[in-house]
C-alpha positions in Angstrom: -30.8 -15.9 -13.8 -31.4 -16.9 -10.2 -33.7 -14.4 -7.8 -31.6 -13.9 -4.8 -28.9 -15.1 -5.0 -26.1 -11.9 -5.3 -25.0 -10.1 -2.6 -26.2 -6.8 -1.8 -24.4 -4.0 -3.4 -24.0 -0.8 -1.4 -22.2 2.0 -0.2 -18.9 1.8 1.4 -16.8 4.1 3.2 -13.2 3.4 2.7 -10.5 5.2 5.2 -6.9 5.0 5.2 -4.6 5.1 8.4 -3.2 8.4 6.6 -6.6 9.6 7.7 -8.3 10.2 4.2 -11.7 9.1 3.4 -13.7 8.6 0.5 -16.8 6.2 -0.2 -17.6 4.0 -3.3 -19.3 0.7 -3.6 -18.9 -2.8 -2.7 -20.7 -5.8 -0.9 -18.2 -4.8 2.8 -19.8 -1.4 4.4 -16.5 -0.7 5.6 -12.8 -0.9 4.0 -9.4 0.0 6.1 -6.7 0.3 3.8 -2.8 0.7 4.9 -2.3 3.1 1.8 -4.5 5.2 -0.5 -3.6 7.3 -3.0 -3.3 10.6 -0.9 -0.2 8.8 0.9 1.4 6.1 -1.5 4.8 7.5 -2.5 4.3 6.5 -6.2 1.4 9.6 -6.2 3.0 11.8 -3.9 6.6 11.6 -4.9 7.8 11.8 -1.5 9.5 8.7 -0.1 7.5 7.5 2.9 8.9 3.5 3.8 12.4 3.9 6.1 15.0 1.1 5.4 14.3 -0.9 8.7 17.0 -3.1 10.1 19.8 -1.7 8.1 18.6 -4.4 5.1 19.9 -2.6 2.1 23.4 -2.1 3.9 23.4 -6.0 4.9 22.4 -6.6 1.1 25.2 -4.5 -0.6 28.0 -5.7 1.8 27.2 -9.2 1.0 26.6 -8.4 -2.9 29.3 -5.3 -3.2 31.9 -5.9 -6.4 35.4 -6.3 -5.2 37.4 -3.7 -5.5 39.9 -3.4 -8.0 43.8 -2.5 -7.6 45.8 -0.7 -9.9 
């Protein structure tokens, strides 16, 4: 193999905008992430993302069934 020619691996310090923190190891120093595991709903089990813009009401009024008469 080649003499320098990999990056340098070191330790990084990864934060969240939930605020958490934790370090492991990559070739950046520094990683920002929008979601970690402290605060993604699949871990949690709370739901954190609002419907914006009313987009699952403008979906099922344009997909709804119609509606049967007896």
């Amino acid at each position: 193999m080649k003499d320098d020619i990999h990056p340098n691996y070191q330790d990084c310090k990864v934060t969240c905008s939930c605020g958490e923190t934790f370090s492991t190891r990559s070739t950046l120093s520094e990683i920002k992430v929008e979601v970690c595991s402290a605060c993604h709903p699949f871990y949690t089990g709370k739901q954190k993302l609002v419907d914006t813009a009313g987009r699952v009401e403008r979906f099922n009024k344009k997909y709804r069934r119609p509606e049967t008469t007896k």
